[in-house]
C-alpha positions as CSV (number, residue, x, y, z in Angstrom):
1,X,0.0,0.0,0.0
2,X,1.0,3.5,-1.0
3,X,1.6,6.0,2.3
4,X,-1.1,8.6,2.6
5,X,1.7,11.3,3.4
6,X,0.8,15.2,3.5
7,X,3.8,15.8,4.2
8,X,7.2,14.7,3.3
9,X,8.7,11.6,5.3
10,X,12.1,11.0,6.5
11,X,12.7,7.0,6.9
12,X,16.0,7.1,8.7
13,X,18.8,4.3,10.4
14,X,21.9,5.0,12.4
15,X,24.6,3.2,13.2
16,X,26.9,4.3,15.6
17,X,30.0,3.5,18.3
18,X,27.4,2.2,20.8
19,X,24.2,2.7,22.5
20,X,24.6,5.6,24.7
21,X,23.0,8.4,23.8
22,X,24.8,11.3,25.6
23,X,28.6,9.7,24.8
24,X,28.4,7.6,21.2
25,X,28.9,9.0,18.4
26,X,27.1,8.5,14.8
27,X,29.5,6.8,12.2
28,X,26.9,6.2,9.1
29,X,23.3,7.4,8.3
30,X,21.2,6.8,5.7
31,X,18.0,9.3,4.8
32,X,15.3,8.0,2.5
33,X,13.1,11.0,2.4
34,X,9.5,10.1,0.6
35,X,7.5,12.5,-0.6
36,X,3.8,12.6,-1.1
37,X,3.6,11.5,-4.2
38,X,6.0,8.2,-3.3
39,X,9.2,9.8,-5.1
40,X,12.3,8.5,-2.6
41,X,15.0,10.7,-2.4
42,X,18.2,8.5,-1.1
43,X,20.9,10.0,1.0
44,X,23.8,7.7,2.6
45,X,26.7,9.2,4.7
46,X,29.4,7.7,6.9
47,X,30.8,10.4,9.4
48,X,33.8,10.3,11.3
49,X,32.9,10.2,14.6
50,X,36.0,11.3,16.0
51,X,36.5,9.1,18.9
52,X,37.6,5.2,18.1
53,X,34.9,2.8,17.2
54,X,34.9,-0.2,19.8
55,X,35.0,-3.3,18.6
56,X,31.8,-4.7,19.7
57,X,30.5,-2.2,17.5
58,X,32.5,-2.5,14.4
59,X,30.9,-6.2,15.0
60,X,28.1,-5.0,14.9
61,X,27.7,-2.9,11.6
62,X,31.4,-3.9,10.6
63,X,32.2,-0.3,10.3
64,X,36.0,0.2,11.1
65,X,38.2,3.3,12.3
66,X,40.1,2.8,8.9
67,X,36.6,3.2,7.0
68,X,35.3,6.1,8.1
69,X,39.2,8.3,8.9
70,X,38.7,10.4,5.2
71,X,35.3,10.5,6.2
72,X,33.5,14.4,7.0
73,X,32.8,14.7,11.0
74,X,29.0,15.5,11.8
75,X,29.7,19.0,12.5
76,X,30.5,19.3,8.6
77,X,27.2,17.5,7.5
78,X,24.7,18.7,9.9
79,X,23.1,21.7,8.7
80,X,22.6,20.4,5.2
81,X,21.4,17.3,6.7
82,X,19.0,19.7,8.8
83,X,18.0,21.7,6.2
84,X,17.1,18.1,3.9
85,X,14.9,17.3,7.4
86,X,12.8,20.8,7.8
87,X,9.4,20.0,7.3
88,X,9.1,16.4,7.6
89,X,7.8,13.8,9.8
90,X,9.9,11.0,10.6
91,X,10.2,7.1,10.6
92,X,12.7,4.3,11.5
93,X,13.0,1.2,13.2
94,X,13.2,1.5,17.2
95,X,13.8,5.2,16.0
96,X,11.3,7.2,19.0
97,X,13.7,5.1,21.6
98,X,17.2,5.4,19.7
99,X,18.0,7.5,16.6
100,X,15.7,10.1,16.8
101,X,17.4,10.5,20.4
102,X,20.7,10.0,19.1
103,X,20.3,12.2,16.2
104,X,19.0,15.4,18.2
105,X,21.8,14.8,20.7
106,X,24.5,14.6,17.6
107,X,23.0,18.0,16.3
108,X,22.6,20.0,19.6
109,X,26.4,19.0,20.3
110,X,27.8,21.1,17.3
111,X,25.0,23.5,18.0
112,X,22.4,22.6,15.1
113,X,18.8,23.6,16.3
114,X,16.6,20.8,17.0
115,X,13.4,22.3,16.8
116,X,12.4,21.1,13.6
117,X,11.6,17.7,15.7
118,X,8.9,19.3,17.8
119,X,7.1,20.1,15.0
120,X,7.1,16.5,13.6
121,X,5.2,13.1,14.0
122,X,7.1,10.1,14.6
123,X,6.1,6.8,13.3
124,X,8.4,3.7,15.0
125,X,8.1,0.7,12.7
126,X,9.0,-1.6,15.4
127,X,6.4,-0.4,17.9
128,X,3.9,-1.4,15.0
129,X,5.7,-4.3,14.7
130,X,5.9,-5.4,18.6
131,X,2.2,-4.6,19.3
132,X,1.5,-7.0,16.3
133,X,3.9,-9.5,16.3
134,X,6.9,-9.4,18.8
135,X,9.8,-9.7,16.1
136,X,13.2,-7.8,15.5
137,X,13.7,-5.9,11.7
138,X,15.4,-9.3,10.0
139,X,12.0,-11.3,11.0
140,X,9.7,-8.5,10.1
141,X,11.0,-8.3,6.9
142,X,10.8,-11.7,6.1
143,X,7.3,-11.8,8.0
144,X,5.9,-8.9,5.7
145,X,7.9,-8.6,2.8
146,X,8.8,-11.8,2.4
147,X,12.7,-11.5,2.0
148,X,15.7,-11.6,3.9
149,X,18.3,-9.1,5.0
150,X,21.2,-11.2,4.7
151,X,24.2,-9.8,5.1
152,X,22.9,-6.2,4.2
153,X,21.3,-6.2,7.7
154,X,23.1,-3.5,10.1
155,X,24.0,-1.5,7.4
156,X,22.4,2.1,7.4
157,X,20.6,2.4,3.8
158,X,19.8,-1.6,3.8
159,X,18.2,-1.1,7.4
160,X,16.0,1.7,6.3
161,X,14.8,0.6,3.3
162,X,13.5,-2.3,4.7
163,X,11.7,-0.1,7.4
164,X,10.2,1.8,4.3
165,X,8.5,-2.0,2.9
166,X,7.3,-3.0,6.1
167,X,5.5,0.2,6.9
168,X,4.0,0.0,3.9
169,X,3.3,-3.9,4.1
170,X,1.7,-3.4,7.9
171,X,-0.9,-0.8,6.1
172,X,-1.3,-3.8,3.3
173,X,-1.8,-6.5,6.1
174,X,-3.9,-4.3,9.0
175,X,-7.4,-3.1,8.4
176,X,-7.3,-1.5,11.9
177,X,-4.2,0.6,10.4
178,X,-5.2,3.6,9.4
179,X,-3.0,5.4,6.2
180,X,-2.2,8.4,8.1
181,X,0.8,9.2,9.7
182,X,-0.8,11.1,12.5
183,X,-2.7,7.5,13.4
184,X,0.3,5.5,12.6
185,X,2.3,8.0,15.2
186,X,0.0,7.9,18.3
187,X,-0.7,3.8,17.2
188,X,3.3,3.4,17.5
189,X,4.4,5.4,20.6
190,X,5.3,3.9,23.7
191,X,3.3,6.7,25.6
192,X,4.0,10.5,25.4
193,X,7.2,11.7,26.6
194,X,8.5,15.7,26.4
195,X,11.9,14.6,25.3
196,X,13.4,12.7,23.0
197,X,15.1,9.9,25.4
198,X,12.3,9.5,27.0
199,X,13.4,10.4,30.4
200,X,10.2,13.1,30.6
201,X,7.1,11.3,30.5
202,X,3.7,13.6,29.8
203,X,0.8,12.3,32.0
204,X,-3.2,12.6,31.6
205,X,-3.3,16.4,33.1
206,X,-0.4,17.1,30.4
207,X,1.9,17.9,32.9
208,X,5.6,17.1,32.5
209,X,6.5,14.0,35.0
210,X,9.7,12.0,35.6
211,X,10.0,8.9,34.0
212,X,13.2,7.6,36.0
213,X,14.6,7.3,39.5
214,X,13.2,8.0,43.4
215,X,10.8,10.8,41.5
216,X,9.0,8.8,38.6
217,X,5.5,9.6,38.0
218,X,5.4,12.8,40.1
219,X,5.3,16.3,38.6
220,X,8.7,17.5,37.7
221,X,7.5,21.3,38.2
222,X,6.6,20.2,42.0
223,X,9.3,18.2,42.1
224,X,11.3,21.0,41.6
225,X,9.6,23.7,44.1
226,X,9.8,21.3,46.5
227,X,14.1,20.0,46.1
228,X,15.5,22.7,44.1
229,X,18.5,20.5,44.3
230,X,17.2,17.9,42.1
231,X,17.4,20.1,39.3
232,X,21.2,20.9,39.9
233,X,21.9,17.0,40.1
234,X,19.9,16.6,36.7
235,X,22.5,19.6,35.2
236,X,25.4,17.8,36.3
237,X,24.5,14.3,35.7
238,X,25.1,12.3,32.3
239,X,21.8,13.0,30.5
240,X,21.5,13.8,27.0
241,X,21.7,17.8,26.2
242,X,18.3,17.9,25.2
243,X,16.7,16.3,28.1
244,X,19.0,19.1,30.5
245,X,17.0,21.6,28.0
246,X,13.7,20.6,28.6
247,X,13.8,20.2,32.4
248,X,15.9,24.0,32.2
249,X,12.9,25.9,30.0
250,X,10.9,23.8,33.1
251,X,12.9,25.4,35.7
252,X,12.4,28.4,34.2
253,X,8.7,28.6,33.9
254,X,8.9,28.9,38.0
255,X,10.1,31.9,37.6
């Protein structure tokens, strides 16, 4: 089935030097941006991510130090990557809990604006997927597709073209799935969260709560009034730079 898009759709995948979002690095990404009418505009890009790649990584997506050493860092690449992003929604595979994280911590590190994610919907392939039929990308594209991976799997442009066909065979296979992406967004999220890591849940009342630690559930604002501390500990802990900037512009509403 053909997306019902109204706007233009970035189907991303990134592989990077490992799974942290506020220390690892991005060392390839590939873009298929799809446009209304179904034209796919391909973009893949290995970065230097200047910091070694560990080797469980490199096993991973078998992406060396050697590889990517002529490669441009993401500080060169960003801002024409932004600028190939502004005005679309976004998909991948495990993207809400990974590389759309990943991604805006990349760009706020060599200070590209991230507010063109606010404005988007996200539709997660996987969550689709999982609430279906509890699989990982390799199955679900042999499960709705009905070919393999192979050894293309875990590389960036292989891994998001596949994610491209199995959205489009999950609207083929699901009545109950309706062609738009803001159903397939709300249908796919894992719960509403104010940041991209997820670290901010949003509850009924639409207030901002936290989502980790001796705090979760409760109203980061009162939270806040109550242990002006907390906030401090959040500055200087190891959370990604975008979930510091939501709970600051937080802090600041206080005032």
């Amino acid at each position: 089935m053909k997306l019902n898009l109204k706007r233009p759709m970035i189907f991303f995948d990134l592989e990077t030097t490992g799974t942290d979002i506020a220390s690892d690095r991005i060392v390839e990404i590939s873009v298929v941006k799809v446009m209304p009418d179904g034209e796919q505009i391909i973009r893949t890009r290995r970065i230097n991510p200047e910091m070694p790649i560990p080797a469980e990584a490199t096993a991973v997506h078998h992406i060396t130090d050697e590889d990517v050493k002529d490669c441009p860092t993401l500080r060169q690449v960003a801002k024409s990557l932004r600028e190939f992003m502004v005005g679309c929604d976004f998909c991948g595979f495990n993207s809400n809990r990974f590389d759309l994280p990943m991604l805006a911590e990349e760009f706020m590190r060599v200070g590209v604006d991230v507010d063109l994610f606010r404005k988007a919907k996200y539709v997660d392939v996987q969550n689709i997927f999982h609430k279906k039929e509890e699989r990982t990308l390799v199955a679900a594209y042999r499960f709705y597709c009905g070919k393999e991976l192979g050894d293309a799997a875990h590389g960036a442009q292989a891994d998001t073209l596949a994610t491209y066909e199995v959205l489009c065979s999950q609207l083929d296979r699901y009545a109950d799935l309706e062609n738009s992406v803001e159903f397939l967004s709300e249908f796919s999220s894992r719960g509403k969260t104010a940041d991209f890591a997820g670290r901010i849940g949003v509850n009924e009342k639409g207030e901002e709560v936290f989502n980790f630690g001796k705090y979760r559930d409760q109203s980061v604002e009162a939270v806040f009034r109550r242990e002006p501390s907390y906030y401090d500990w959040i500055m200087n802990g190891d959370f990604p730079a975008y979930t510091k900037k939501i709970f600051t512009e937080i802090k600041l509403r206080l005032k």
